[in-house]
Backbone as XML, in Angstrom:
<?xml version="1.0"?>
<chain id="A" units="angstrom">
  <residue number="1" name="UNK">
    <atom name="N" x="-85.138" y="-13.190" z="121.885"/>
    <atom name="CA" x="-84.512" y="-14.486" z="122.040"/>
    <atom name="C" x="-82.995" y="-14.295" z="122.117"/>
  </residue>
  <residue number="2" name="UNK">
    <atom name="N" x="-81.973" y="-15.122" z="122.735"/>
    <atom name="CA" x="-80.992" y="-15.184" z="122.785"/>
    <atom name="C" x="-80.219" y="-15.756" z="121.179"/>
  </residue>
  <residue number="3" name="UNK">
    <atom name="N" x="-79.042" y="-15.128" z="120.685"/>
    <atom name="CA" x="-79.028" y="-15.360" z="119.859"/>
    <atom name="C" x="-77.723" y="-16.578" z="119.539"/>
  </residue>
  <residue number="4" name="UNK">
    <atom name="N" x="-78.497" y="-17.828" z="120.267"/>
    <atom name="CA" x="-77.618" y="-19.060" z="120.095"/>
    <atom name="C" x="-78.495" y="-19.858" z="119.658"/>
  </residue>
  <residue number="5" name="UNK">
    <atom name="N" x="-77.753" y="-20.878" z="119.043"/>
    <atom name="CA" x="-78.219" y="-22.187" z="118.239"/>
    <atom name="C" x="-79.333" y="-21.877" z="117.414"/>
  </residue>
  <residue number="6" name="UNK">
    <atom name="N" x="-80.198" y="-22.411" z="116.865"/>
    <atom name="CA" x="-81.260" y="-21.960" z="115.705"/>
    <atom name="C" x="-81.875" y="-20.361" z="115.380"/>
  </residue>
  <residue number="7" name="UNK">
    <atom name="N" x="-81.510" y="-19.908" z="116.930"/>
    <atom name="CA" x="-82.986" y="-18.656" z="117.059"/>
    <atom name="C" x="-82.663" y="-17.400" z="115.381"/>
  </residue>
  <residue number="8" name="UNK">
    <atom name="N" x="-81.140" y="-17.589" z="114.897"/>
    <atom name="CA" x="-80.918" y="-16.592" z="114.338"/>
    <atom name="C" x="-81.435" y="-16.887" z="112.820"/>
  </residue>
  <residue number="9" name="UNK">
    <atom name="N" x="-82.225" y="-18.199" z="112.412"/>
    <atom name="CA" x="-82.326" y="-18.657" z="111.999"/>
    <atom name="C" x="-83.891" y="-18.055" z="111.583"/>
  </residue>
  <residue number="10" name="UNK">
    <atom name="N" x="-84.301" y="-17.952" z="112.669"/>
    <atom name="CA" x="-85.913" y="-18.109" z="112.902"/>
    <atom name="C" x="-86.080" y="-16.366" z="112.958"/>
  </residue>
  <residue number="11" name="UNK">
    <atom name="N" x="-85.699" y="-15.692" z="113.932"/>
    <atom name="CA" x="-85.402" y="-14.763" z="114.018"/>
    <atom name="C" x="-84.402" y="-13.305" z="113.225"/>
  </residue>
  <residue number="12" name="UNK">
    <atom name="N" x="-85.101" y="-12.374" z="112.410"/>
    <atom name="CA" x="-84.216" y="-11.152" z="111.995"/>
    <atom name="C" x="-84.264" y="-10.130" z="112.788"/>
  </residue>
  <residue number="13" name="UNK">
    <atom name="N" x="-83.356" y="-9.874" z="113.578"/>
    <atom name="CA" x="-83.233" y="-8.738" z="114.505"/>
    <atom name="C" x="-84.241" y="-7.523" z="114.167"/>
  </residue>
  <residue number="14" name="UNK">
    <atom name="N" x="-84.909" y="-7.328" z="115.402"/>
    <atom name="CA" x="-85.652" y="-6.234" z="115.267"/>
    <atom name="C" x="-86.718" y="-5.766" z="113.875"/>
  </residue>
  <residue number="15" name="UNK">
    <atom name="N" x="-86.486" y="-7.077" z="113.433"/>
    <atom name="CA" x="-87.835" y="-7.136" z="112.268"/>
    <atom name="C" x="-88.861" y="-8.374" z="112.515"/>
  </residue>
  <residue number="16" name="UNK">
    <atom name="N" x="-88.486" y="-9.347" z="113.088"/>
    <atom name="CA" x="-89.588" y="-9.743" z="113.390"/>
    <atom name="C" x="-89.101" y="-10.815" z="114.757"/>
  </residue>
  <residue number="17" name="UNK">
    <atom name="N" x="-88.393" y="-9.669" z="115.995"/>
    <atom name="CA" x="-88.086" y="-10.687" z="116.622"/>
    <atom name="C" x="-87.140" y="-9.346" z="117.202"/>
  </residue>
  <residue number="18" name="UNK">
    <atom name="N" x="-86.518" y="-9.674" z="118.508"/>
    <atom name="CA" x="-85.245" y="-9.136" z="119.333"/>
    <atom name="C" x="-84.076" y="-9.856" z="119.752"/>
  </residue>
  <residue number="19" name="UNK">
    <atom name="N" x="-83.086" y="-10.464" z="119.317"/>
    <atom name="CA" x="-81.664" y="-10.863" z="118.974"/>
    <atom name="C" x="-80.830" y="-10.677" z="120.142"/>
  </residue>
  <residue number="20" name="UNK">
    <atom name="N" x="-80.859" y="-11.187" z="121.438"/>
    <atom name="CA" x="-79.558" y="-10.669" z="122.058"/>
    <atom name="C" x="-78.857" y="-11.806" z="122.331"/>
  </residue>
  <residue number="21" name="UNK">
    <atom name="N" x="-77.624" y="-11.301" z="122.966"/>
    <atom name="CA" x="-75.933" y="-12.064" z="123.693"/>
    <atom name="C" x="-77.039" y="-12.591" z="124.999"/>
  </residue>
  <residue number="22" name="UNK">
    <atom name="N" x="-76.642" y="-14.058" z="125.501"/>
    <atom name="CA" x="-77.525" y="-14.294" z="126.702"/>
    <atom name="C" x="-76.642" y="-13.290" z="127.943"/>
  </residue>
  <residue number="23" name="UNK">
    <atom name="N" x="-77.463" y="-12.255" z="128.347"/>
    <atom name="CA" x="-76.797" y="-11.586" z="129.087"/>
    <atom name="C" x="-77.865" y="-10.525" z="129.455"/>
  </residue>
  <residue number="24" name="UNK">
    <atom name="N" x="-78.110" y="-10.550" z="131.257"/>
    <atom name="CA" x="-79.094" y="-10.114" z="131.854"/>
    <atom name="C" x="-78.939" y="-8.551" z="131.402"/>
  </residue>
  <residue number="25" name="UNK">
    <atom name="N" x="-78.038" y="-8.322" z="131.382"/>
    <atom name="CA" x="-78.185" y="-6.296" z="131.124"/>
    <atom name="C" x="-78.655" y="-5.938" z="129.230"/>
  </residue>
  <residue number="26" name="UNK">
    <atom name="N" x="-78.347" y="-7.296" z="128.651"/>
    <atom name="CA" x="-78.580" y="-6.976" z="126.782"/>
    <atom name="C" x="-80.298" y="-7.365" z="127.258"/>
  </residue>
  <residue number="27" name="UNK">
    <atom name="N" x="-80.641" y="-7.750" z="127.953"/>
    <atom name="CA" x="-82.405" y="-8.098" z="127.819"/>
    <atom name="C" x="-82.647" y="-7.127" z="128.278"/>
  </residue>
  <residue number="28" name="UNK">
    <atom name="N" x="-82.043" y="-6.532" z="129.388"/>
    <atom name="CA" x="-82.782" y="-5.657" z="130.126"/>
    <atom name="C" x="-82.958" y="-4.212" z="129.211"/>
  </residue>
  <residue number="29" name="UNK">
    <atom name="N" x="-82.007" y="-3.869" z="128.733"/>
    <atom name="CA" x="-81.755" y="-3.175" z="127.602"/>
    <atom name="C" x="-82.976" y="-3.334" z="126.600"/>
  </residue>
  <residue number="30" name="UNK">
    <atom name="N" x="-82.838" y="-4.664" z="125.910"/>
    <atom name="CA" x="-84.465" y="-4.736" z="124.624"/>
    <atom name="C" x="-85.594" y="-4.508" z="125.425"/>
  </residue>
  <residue number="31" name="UNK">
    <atom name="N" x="-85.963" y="-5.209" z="126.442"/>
    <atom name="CA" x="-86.781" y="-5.033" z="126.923"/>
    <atom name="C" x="-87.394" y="-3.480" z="127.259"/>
  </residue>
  <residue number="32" name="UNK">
    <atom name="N" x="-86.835" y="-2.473" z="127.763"/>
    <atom name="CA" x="-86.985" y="-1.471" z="127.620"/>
    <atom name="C" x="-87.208" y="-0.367" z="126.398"/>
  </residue>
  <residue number="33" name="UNK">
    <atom name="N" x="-86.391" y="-0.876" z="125.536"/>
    <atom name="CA" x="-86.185" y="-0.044" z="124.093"/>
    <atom name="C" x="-87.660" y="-0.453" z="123.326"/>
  </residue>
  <residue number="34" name="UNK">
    <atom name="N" x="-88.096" y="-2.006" z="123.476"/>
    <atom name="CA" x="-89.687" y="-2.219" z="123.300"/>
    <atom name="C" x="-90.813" y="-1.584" z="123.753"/>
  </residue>
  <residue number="35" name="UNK">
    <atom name="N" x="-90.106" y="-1.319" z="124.972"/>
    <atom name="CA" x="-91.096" y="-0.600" z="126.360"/>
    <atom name="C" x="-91.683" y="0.605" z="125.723"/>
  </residue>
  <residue number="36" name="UNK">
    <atom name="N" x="-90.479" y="1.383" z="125.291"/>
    <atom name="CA" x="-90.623" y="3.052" z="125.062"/>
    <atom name="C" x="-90.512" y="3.072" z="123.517"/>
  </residue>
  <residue number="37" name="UNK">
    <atom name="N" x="-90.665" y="2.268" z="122.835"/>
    <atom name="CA" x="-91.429" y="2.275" z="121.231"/>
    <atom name="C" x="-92.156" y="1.462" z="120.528"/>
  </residue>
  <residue number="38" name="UNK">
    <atom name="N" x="-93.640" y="1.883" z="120.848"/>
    <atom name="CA" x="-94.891" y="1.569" z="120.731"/>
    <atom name="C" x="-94.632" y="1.457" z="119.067"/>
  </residue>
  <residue number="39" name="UNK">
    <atom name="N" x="-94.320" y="2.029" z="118.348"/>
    <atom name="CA" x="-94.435" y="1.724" z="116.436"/>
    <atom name="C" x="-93.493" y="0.798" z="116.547"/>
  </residue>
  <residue number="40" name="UNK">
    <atom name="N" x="-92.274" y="0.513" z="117.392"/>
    <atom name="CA" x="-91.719" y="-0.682" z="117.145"/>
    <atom name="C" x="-92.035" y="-2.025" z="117.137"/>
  </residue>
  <residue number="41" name="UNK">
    <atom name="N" x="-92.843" y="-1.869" z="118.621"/>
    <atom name="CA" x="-93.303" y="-3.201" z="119.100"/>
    <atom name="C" x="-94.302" y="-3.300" z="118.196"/>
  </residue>
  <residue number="42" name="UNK">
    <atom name="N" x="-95.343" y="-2.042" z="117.444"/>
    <atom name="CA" x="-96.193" y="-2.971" z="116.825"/>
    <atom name="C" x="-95.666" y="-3.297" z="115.144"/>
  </residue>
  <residue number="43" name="UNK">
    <atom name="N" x="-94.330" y="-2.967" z="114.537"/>
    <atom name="CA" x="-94.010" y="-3.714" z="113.698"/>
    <atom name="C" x="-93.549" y="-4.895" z="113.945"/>
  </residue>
  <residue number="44" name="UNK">
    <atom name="N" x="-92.639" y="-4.805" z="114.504"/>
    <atom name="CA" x="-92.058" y="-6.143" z="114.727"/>
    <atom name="C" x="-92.838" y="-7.461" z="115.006"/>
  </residue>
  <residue number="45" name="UNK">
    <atom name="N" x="-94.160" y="-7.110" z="115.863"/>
    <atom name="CA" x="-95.207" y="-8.075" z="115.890"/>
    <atom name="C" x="-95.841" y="-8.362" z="114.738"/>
  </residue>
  <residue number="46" name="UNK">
    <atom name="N" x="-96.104" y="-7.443" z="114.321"/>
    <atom name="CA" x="-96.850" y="-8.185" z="112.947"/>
    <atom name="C" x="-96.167" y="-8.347" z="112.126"/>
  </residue>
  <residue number="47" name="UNK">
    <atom name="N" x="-94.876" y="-8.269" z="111.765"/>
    <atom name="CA" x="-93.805" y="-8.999" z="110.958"/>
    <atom name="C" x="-93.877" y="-10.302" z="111.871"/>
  </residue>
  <residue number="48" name="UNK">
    <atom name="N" x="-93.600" y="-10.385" z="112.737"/>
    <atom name="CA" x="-93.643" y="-11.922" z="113.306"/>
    <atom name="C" x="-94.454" y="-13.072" z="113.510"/>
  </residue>
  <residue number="49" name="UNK">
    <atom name="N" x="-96.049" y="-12.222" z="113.420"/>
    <atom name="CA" x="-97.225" y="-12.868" z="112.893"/>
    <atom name="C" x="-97.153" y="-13.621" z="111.354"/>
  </residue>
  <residue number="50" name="UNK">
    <atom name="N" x="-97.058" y="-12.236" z="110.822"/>
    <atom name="CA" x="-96.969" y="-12.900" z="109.113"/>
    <atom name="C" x="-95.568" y="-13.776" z="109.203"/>
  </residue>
  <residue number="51" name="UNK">
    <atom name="N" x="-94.466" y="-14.024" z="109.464"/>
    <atom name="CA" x="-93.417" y="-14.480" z="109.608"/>
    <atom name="C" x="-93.886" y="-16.260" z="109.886"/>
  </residue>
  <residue number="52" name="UNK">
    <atom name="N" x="-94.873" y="-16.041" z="110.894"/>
    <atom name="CA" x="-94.948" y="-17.317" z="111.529"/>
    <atom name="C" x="-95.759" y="-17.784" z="110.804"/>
  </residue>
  <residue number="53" name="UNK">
    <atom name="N" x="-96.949" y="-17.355" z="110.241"/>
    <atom name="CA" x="-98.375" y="-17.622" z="109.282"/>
    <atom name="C" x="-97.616" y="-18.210" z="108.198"/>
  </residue>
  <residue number="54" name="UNK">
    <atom name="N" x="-97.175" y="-17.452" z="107.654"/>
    <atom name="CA" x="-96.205" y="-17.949" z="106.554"/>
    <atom name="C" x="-95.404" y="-19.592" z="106.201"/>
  </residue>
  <residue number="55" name="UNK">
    <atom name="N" x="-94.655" y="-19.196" z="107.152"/>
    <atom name="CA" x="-93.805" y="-20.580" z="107.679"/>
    <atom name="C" x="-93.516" y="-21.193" z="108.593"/>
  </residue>
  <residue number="56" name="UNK">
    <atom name="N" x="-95.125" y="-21.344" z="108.851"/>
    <atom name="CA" x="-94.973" y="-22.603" z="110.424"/>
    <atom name="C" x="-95.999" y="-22.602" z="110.348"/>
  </residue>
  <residue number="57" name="UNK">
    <atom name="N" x="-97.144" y="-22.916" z="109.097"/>
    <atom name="CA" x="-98.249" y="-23.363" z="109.318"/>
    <atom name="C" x="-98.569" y="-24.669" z="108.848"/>
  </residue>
  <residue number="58" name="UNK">
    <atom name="N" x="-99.750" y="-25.499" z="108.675"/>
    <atom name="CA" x="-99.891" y="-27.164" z="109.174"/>
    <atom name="C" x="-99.303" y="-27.239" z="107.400"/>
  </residue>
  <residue number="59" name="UNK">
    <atom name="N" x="-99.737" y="-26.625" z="106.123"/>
    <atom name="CA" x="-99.434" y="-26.282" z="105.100"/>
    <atom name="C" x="-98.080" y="-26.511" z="104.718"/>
  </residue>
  <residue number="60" name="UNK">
    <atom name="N" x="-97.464" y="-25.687" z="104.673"/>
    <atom name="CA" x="-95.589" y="-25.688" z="104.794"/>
    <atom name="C" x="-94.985" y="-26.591" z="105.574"/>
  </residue>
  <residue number="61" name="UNK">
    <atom name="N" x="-95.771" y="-26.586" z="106.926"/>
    <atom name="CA" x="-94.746" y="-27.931" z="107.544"/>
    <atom name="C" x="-95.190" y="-29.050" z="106.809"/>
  </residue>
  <residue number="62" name="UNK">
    <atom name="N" x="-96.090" y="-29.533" z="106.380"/>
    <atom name="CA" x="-96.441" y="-30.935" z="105.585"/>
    <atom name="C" x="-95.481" y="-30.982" z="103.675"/>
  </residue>
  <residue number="63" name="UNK">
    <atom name="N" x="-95.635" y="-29.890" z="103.552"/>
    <atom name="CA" x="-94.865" y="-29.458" z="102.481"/>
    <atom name="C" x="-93.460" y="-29.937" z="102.616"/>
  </residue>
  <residue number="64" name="UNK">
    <atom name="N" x="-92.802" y="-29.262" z="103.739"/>
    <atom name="CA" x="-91.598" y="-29.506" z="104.191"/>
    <atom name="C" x="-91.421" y="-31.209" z="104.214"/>
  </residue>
  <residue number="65" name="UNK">
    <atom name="N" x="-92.164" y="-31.660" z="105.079"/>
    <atom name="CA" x="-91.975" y="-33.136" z="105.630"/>
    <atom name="C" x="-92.146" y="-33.793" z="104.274"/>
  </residue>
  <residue number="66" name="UNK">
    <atom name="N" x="-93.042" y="-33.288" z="103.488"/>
    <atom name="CA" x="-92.745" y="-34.189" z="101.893"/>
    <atom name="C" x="-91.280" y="-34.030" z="101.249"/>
  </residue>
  <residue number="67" name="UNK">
    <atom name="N" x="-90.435" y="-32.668" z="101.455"/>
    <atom name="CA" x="-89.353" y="-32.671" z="100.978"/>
    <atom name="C" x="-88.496" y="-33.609" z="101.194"/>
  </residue>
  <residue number="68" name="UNK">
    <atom name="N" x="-88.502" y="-33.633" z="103.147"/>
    <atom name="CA" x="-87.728" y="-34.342" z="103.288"/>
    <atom name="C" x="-87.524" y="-35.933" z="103.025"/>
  </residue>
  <residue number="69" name="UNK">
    <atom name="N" x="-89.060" y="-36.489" z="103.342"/>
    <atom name="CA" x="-89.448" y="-37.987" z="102.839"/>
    <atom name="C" x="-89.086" y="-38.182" z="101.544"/>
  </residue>
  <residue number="70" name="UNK">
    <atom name="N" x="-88.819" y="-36.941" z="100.522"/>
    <atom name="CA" x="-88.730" y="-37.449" z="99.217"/>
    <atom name="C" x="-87.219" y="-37.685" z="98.906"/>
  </residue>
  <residue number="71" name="UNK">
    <atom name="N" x="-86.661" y="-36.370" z="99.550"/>
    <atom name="CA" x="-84.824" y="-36.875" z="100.014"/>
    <atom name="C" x="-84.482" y="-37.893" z="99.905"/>
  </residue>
  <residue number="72" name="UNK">
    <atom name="N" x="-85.128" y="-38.647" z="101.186"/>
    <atom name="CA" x="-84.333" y="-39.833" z="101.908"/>
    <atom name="C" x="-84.755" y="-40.896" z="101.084"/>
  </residue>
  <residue number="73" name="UNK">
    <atom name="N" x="-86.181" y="-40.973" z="100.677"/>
    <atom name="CA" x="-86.648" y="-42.255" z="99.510"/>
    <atom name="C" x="-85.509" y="-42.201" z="98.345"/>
  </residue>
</chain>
């Protein structure tokens, strides 16, 4: 992901996710460095699985949305 507005948020470089400047030669770059390391790509995926399981499931987001409803009440 490009690393403007939320993504850095959502995203930890190269742990569960790839971080660049929007700029065709920085993708072209990850994209490759993924290409040619197979133990990378498969950590980083399953950090990003559990990442997402974690916190972005129907669970936590309802959790969340109670936080916030309880805020504003």
């Amino acid at each position: 992901a490009t690393n403007i507005g939320g993504n850095s948020e959502l995203i930890d470089n190269m742990q569960n996710g790839t971080l660049i400047e929007p700029d065709p030669v920085q993708l072209s770059k990850a994209v490759i460095t993924l290409l040619r390391d197979k133990q990378a790509r498969k950590r980083i995926g399953e950090y990003a699985k559990e990442t997402i399981s974690m916190n972005y499931n129907w669970d936590e987001c309802a959790r969340k949305m109670v936080i916030i409803y309880e805020s504003v009440i």
